[in-house]
DRENDO-961643 format. One line per 8 residues: their letters; for each residue x, y, z of C-alpha. Coordinates in Angstrom, 2 decimals, decimal comma. Example, Ala and Ser with C-alpha at 12.3 -4.5 7.8 and 13.67 -1.06 7.14 Angstrom:
REM residues 2
as> 12,30:-4,50:7,80 | 13,67:-1,06:7,14 $
***
This chain:
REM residues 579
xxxxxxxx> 0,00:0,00:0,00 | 1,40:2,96:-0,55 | 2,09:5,96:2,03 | 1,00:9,32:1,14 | 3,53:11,08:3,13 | 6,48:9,45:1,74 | 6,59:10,77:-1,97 | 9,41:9,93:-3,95 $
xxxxxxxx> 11,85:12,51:-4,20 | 11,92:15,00:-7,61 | 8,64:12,62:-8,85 | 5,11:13,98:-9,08 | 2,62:11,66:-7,90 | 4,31:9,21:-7,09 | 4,76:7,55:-3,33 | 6,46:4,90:-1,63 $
xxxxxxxx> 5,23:1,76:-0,20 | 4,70:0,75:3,15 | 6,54:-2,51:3,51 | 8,94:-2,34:0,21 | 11,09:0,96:0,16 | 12,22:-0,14:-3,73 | 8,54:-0,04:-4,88 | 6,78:3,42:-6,14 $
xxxxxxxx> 2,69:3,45:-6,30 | 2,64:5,93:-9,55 | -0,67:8,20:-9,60 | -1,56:8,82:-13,76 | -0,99:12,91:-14,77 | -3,68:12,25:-17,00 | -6,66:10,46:-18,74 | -7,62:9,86:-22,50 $
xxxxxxxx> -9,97:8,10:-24,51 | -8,78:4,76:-25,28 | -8,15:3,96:-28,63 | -9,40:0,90:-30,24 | -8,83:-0,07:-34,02 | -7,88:3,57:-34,38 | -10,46:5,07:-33,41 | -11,15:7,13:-29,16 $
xxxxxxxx> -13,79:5,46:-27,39 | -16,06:8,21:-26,85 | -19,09:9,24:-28,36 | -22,45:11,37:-27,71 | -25,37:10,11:-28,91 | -28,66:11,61:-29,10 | -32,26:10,63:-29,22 | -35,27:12,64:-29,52 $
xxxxxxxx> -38,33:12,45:-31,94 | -40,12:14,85:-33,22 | -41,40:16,14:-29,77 | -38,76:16,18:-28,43 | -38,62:13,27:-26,29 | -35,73:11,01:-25,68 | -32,61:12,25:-24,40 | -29,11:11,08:-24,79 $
xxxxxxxx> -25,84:8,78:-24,24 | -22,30:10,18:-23,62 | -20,16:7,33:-22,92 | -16,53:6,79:-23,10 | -13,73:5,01:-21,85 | -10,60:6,20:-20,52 | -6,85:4,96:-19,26 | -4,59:7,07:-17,13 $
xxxxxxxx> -1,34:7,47:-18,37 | 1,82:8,95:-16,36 | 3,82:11,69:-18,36 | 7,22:10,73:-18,18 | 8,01:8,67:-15,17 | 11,88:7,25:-14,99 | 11,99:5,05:-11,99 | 15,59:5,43:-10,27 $
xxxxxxxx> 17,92:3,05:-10,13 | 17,27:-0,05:-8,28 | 13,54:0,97:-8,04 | 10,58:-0,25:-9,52 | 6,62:0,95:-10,13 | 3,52:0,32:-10,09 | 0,10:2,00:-10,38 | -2,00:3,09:-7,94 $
xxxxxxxx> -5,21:1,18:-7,22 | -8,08:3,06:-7,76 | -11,23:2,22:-5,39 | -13,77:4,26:-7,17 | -13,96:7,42:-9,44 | -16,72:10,55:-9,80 | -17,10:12,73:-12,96 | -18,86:15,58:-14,08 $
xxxxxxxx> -19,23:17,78:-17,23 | -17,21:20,86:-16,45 | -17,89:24,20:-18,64 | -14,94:26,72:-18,11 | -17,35:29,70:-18,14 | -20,78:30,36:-16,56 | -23,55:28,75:-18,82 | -27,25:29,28:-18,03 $
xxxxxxxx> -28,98:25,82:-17,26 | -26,20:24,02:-17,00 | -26,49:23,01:-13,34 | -28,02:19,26:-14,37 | -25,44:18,36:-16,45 | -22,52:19,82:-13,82 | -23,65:16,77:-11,33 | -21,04:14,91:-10,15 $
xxxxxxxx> -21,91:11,44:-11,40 | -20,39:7,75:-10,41 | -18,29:6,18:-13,05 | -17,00:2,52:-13,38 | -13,71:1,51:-12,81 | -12,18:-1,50:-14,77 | -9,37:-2,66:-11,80 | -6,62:-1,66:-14,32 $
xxxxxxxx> -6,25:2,16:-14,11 | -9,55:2,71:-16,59 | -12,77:4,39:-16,11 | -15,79:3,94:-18,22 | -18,73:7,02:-18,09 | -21,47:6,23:-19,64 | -24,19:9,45:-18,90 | -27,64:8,90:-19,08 $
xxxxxxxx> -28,79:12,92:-19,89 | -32,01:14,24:-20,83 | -32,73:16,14:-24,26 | -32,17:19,73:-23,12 | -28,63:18,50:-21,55 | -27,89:16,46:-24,38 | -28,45:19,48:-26,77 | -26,60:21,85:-24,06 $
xxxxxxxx> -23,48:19,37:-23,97 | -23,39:19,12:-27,42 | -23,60:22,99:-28,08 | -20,58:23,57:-25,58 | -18,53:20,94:-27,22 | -18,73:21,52:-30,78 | -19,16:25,57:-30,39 | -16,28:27,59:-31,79 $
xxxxxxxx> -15,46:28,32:-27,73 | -14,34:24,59:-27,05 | -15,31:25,61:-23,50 | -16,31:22,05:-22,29 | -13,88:19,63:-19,94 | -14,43:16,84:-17,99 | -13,44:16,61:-14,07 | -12,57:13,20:-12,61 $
xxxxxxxx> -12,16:12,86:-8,64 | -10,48:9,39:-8,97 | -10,57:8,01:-5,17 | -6,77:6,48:-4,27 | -6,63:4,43:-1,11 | -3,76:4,35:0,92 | -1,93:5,04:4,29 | -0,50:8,03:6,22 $
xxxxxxxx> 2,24:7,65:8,50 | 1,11:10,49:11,42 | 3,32:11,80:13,40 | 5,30:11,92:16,35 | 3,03:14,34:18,55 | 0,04:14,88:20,79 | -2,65:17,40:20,48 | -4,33:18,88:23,11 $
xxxxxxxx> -7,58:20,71:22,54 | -9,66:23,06:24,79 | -13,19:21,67:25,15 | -15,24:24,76:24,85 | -13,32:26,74:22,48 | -13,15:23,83:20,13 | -16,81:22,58:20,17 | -17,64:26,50:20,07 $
xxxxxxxx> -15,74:27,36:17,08 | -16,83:24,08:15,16 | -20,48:24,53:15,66 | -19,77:28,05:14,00 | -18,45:26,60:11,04 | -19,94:23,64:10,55 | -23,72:24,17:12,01 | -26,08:21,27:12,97 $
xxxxxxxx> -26,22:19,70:9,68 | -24,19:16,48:8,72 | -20,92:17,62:7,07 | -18,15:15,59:5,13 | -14,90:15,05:6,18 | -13,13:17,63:3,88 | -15,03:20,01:5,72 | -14,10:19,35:8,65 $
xxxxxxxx> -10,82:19,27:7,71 | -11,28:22,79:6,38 | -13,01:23,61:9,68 | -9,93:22,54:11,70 | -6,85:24,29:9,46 | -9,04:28,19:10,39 | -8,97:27,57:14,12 | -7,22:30,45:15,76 $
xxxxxxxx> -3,68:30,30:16,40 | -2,82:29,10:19,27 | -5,97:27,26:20,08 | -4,67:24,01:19,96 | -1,45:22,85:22,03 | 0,74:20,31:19,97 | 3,79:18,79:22,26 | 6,49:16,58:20,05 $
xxxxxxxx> 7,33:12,94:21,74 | 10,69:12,70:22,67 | 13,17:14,67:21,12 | 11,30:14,74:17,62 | 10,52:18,24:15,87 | 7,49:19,19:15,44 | 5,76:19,26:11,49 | 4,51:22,63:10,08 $
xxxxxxxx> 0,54:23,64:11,34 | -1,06:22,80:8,33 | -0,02:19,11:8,42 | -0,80:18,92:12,81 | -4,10:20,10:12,16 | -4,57:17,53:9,40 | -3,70:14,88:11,15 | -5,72:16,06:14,04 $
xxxxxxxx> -9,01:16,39:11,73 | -8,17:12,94:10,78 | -8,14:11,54:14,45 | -10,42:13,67:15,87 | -13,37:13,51:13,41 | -13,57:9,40:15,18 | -13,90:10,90:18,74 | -16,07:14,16:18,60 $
xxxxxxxx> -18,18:13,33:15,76 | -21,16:10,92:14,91 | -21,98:8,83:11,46 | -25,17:10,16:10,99 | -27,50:7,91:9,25 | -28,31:9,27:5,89 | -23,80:9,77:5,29 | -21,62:12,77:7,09 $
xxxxxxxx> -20,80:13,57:10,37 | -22,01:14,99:13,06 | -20,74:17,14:16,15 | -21,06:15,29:18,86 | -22,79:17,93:22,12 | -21,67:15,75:25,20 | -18,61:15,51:26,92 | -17,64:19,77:25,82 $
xxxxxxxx> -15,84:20,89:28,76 | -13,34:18,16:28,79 | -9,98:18,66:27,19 | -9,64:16,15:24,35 | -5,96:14,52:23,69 | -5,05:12,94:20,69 | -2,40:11,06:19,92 | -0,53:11,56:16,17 $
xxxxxxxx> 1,65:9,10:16,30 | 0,10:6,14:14,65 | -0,69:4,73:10,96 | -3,78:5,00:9,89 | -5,19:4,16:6,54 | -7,32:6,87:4,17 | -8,89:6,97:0,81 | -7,29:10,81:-0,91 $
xxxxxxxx> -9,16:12,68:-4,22 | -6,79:12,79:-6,97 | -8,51:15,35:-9,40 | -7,68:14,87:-13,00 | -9,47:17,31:-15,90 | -9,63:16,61:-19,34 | -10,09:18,77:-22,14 | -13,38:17,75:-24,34 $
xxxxxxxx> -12,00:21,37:-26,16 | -8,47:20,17:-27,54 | -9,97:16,45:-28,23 | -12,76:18,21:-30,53 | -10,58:20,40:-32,12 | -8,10:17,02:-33,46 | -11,03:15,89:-35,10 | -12,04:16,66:-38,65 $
xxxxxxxx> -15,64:16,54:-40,13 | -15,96:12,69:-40,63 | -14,83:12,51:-36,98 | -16,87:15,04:-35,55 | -20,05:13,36:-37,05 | -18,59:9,54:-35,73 | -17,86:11,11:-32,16 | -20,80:13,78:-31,88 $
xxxxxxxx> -23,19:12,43:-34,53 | -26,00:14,76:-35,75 | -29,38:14,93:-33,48 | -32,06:12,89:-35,53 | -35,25:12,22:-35,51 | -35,88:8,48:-34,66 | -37,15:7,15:-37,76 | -40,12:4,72:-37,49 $
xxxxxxxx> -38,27:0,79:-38,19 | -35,20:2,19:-37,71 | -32,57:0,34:-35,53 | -31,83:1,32:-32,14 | -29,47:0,39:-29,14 | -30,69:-0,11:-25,52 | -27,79:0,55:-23,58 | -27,37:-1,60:-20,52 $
xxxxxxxx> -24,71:-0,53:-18,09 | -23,94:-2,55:-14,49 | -22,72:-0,18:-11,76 | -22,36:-3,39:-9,68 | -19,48:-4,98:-9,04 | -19,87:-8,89:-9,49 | -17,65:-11,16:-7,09 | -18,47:-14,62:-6,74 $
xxxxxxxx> -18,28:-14,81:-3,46 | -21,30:-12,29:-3,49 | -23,07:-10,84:-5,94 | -22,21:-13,44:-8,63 | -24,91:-12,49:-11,57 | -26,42:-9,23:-12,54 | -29,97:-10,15:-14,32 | -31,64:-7,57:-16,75 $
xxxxxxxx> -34,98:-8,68:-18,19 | -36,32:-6,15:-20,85 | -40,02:-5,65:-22,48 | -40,41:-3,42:-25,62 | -42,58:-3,31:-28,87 | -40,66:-4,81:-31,73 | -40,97:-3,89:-35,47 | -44,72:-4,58:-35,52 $
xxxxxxxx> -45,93:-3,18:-32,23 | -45,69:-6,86:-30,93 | -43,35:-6,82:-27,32 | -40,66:-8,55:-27,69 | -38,54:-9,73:-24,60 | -34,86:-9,83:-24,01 | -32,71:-11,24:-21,00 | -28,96:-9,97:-20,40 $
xxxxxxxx> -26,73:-11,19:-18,12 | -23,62:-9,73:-16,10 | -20,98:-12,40:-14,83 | -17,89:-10,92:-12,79 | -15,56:-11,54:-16,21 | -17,48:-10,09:-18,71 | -17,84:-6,35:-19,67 | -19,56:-4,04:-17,82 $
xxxxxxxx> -22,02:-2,67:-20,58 | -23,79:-4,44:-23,63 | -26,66:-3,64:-25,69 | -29,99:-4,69:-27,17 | -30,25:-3,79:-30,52 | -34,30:-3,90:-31,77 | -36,50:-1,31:-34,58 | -38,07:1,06:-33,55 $
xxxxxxxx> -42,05:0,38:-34,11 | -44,48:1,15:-36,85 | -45,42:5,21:-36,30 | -48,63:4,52:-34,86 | -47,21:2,32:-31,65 | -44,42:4,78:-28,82 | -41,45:3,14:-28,20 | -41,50:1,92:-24,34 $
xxxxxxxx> -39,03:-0,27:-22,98 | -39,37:-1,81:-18,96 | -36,95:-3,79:-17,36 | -36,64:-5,63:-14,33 | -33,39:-5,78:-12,68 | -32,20:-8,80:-9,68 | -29,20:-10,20:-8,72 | -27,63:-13,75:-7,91 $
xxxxxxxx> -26,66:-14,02:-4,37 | -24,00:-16,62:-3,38 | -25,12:-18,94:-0,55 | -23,82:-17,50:2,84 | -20,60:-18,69:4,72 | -22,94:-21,81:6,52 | -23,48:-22,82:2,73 | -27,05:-23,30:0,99 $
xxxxxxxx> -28,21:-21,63:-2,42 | -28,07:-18,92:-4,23 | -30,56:-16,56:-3,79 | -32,21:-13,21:-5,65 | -32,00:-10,23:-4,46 | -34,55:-8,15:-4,88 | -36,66:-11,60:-3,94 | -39,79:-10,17:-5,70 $
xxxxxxxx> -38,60:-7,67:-8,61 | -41,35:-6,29:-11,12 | -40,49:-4,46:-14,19 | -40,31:-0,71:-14,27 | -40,83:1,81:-16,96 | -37,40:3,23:-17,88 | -37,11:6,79:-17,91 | -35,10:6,85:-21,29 $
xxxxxxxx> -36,09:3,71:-23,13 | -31,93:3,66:-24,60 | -30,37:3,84:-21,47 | -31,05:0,98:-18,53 | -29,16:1,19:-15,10 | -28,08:-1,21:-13,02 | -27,39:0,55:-10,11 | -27,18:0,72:-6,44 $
xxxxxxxx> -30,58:2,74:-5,56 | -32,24:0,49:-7,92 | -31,32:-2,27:-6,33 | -31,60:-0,60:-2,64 | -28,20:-2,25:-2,31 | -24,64:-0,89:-0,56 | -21,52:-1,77:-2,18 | -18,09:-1,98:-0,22 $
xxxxxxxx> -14,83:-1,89:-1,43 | -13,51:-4,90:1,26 | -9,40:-4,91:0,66 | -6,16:-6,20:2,86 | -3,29:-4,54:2,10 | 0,03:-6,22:1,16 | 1,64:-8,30:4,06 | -1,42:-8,49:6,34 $
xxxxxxxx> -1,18:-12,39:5,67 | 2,26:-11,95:6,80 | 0,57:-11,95:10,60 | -2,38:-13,62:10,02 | -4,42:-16,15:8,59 | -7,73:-14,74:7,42 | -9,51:-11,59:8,11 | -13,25:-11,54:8,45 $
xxxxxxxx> -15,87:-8,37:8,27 | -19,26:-8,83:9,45 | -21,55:-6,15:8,28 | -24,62:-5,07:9,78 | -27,14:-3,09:7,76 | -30,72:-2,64:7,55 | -30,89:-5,88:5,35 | -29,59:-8,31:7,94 $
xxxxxxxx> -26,06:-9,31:8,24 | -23,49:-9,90:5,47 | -19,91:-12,05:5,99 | -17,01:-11,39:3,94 | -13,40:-13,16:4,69 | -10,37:-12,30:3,12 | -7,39:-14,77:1,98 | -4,15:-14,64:0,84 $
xxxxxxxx> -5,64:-16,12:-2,64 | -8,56:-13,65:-2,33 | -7,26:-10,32:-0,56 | -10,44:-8,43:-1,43 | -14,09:-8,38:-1,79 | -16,70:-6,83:-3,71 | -19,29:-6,98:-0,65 | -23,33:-5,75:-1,48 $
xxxxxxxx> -25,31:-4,89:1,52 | -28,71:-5,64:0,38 | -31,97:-3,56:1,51 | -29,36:-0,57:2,37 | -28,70:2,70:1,29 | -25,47:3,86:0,26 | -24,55:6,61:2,23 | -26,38:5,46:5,48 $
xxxxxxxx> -24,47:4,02:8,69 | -23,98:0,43:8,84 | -21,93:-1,83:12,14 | -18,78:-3,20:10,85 | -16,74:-5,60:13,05 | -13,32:-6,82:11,55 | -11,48:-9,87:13,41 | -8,25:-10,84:12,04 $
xxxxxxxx> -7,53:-14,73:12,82 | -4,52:-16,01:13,79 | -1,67:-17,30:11,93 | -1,17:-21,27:12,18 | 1,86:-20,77:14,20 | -0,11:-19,38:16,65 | -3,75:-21,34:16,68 | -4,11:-20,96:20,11 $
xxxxxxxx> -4,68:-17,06:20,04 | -7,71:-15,52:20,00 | -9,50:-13,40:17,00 | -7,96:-10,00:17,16 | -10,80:-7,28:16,85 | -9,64:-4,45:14,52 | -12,38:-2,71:14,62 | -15,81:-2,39:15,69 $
xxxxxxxx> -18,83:-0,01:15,45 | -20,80:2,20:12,97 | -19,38:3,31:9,42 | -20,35:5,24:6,48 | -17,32:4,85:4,07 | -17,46:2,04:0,59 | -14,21:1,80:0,96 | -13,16:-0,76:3,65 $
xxxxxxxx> -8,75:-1,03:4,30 | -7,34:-3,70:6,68 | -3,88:-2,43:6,99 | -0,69:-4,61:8,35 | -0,16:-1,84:10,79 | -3,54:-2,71:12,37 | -1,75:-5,73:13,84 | 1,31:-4,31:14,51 $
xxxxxxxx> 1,80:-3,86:18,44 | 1,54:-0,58:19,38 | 3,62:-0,32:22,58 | 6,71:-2,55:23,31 | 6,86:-4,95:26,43 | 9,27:-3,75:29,23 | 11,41:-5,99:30,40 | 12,48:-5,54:34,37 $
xxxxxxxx> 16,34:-6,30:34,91 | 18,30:-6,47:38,63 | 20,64:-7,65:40,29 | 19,37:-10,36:42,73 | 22,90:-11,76:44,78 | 25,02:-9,33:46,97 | 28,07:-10,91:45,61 | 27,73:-9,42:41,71 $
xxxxxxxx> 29,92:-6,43:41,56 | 28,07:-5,64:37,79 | 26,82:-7,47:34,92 | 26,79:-6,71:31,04 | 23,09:-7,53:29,87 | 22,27:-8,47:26,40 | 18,97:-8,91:25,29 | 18,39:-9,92:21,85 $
xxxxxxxx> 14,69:-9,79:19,82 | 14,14:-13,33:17,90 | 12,63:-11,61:14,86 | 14,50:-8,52:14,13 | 17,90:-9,89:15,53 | 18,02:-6,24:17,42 | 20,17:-6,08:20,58 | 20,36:-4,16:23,72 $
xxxxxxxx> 23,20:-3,98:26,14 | 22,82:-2,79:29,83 | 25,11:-2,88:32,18 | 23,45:-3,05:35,98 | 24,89:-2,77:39,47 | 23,69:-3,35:42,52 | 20,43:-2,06:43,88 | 19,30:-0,50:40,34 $
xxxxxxxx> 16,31:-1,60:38,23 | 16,59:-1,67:34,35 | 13,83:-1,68:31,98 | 14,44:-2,96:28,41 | 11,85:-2,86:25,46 | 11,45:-5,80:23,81 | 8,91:-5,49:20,82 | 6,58:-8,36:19,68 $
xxxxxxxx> 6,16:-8,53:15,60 | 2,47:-8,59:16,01 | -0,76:-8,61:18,22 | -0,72:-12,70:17,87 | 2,59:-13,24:19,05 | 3,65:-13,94:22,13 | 6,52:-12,53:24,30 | 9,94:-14,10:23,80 $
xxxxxxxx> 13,67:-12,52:23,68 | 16,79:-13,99:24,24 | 19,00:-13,33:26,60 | 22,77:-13,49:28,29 | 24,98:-12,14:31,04 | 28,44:-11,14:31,58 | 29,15:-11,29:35,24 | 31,55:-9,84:37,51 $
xxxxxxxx> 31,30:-11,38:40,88 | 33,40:-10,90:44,44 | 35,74:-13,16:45,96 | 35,59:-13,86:50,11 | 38,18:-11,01:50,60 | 35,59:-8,24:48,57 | 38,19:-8,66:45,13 | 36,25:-9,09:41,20 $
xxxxxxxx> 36,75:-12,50:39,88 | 37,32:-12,84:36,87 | 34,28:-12,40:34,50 | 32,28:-15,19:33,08 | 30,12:-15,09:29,92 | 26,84:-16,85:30,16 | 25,15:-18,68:27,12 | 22,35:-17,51:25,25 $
xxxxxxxx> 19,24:-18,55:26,59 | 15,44:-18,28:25,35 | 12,94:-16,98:27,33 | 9,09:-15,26:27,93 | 9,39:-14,06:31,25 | 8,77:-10,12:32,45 | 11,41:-10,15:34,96 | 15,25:-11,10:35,01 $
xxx> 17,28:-11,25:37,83 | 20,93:-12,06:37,89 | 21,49:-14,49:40,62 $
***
């Protein structure tokens, strides 16, 4: 995974990872259509009869691409997942009625650095995009907020933060209603100087503001805020006169925007007429018998050990009047849109298309069969009869994003998520031969708080442990990380060292960690207590060092013998004394 505050040096976008300091996560500079058989995939389609109904179809598919990235020496790459991408139509100057077509809409992502958009727009912003991309302006772009998952490393410092002040000042800028994290993070960067107190651990230096108060929205936004139930936060009122303390010092895992914009301007103006009528072909008037598409596009992500099938049933009049019916299906290889192609009807008989969307279930972790979900769909009218979605408020479904990062099996055997929702409960375990999970929370909406309870299992060399809980109680996000540093041990165990026998003039201590090879010398006397840290390599391990002793002891007549080296020696207790 990689770690957002260790970018490689002289490299845009580009950062290290956690566990392999010779491996760079690359973010792209850029998207673009992709090219197949020589020609972009992108393309707006319109259409709209003679009254004006219909609407239209931008859809295209793009790759990012990094500009000129020369990995140093003795380093390789790699691209940056992507767990998710928005886009919206973008016009670089202020255009009357364009506020439907600036939504920010979900696009697809392929799991290889692509996007696909496909746009389902009515026939005003159809006509409106079109206008702004072929006008002699060029004014139109696309925005895409791809959504890069990955880990910051905090750092080494506490914040302290005055009750009332804070809570006041927060409630100023954020109100009563539920607010999103960047906000809050923009919330915490204009407190007044001064307001919070940031003390450095040990003899580290302390970061500049900007990146403490970061890292304090970060932390804080777990402690003094609420998931609300329909998505955000909000402030929590109790507990406002006591001073809150939070610690900076440890990973944590986040999912970062990384906006990209792409010029619709500069691709239009490559193009010559024959391409400008293949990309952006003219608006027509459906012709009675003459072929049309209906676009299907799945926004679900199949997995087969969940939502295995996506089922699309459609009903519309064929060339006669006569319905004709048509059944697609969506398997977790196959492409992610397809089409029905059918004539449109005599002129006499209006073009209607329903379709009834489900999806194949696998059985549950106690085993069974498959089941639908919805259990009871019916066909629905679609709004435009060329465009059918498959999407999560159709289907009343949540999807997560369910992902280990790289070495977690490195500590443990399995992790398992349970997920409660509004539907019931929903299982997912991750493997080393399956380190994510396209999870659907059925009878849920996205956006709303579901219980999540992640229990890492332990490793085979250690069966006898018990399930570590990572983490347990409400969540909002679709993004789900299970970092290695969530079963890294977070404070060392201290290891008590003394002299026990009268006649030991000193000793030389060595005390050596079985998994990093790391050793610490002491040297104790006589009536002092030493403590040593000795560091276990994860939450499932247990407590073992070796040890030896050099020791000086006394003769009868008070004189130092000789000193004799002791033998390494393996061991789990707490205490050591030198007898």
């Amino acid at each position: 995974m990689l770690v957002f505050d260790r970018p490689v040096a002289h490299v845009g976008n580009a950062f290290l990872d956690d566990a392999d300091p010779h491996l760079a996560h690359l973010l792209p500079d850029r998207l673009s259509p992709i090219v197949t058989d020589g020609t972009p995939e992108l393309s707006l389609v319109l259409h709209v009869n003679d009254d004006g109904e219909g609407g239209g179809v931008f859809q295209g598919r793009f790759a990012g691409s990094m500009l000129s990235f020369q990995a140093p020496d003795g380093m390789e790459w790699t691209r940056a997942a992507i767990s998710g991408c928005n886009v919206r139509v973008t016009p670089r100057t202020q255009v009357p009625g364009a506020e439907e077509l600036m939504t920010w809409r979900a696009a697809v992502t392929d799991g290889e650095g692509g996007v696909l958009i496909q746009l389902l727009l009515d026939a005003r912003s159809a006509l409106l995009m079109r206008r702004l991309a072929l006008g002699d302006d060029r004014v139109l772009d696309l925005s895409f907020d791809l959504e890069i998952p990955g880990r910051a490393q905090g750092v080494p410092a506490t914040a302290e933060l005055p009750g009332v002040q804070l809570w006041d000042h927060l409630s100023a800028q954020l109100g009563a209603a539920p607010t999103r994290p960047v906000d809050i993070e923009r919330a915490f960067l204009s407190l007044p100087k001064g307001l919070i107190t940031f003390h450095a651990m040990g003899r580290a230096s302390l970061p500049d503001t900007d990146r403490l108060l970061r890292e304090t929205a970060a932390r804080a936004r777990a402690l003094i805020f609420d998931p609300d139930p329909d998505g955000g936060h909000v402030l929590i009122e109790r507990d406002r006169m006591s001073t809150l303390r939070v610690a900076l010092d440890t990973p944590r895992t986040e999912v970062r925007t990384h906006r990209i914009d792409w010029s619709m301007g500069d691709f239009v103006a490559g193009l010559d007429d024959a391409g400008r009528s293949r990309h952006f072909p003219q608006i027509r008037t459906i012709e009675p018998f003459a072929d049309v598409d209906i676009h299907v596009l799945n926004q679900i992500p199949l997995d087969s050990r969940h939502a295995m099938q996506a089922v699309v049933d459609l009903s519309f009049p064929g060339p006669g009047g006569t319905p004709e019916n048509s059944t697609l299906r969506f398997r977790p290889d196959d492409p992610i849109d397809a089409t029905q192609r059918t004539r449109y009807p005599a002129i006499t008989q209006a073009f209607e298309v329903t379709s009834r969307v489900k999806l194949v279930l696998a059985p549950g972790p106690g085993g069974g069969f498959p089941r639908f979900w919805p259990p009871d769909p019916t066909f629905e009218p679609a709004a435009n009869p060329f465009m059918i979605h498959v999407s999560p408020e159709r289907l009343q479904v949540t999807l997560i994003h369910l992902v280990a990062d790289d070495g977690i099996f490195d500590l443990c055997s399995a992790v398992r998520a349970t997920f409660g929702h509004d539907g019931g409960e929903t299982v997912a375990v991750l493997t080393p031969d399956a380190p994510e999970a396209r999870v659907v929370l059925t009878g849920h909406r996205m956006g709303t708080v579901y219980a999540l309870r992640i229990e890492a299992l332990p490793p085979p060399s250690e069966n006898d442990a018990a399930d570590h809980v990572v983490r347990d109680g409400p969540e909002t996000e679709t993004t789900v990380l299970v970092a290695r540093v969530d079963l890294m041990v977070r404070a060392p165990n201290r290891i008590t060292c003394q002299i026990g026998d009268d006649a030991i003039r000193f000793a030389v201590l060595d005390v050596a960690s079985p998994f990093s090879g790391y050793v610490t010398t002491r040297v104790l006397r006589p009536g002092q207590t030493t403590e040593i840290a000795v560091w276990r390599p994860s939450v499932f391990s247990t407590l073992a060092y070796d040890w030896r002793a050099a020791i000086v002891r006394e003769n009868e007549d008070g004189q130092p013998r000789p000193m004799t080296q002791g033998n390494w020696a393996r061991t789990s207790e707490k205490e050591i004394a030198l007898i």
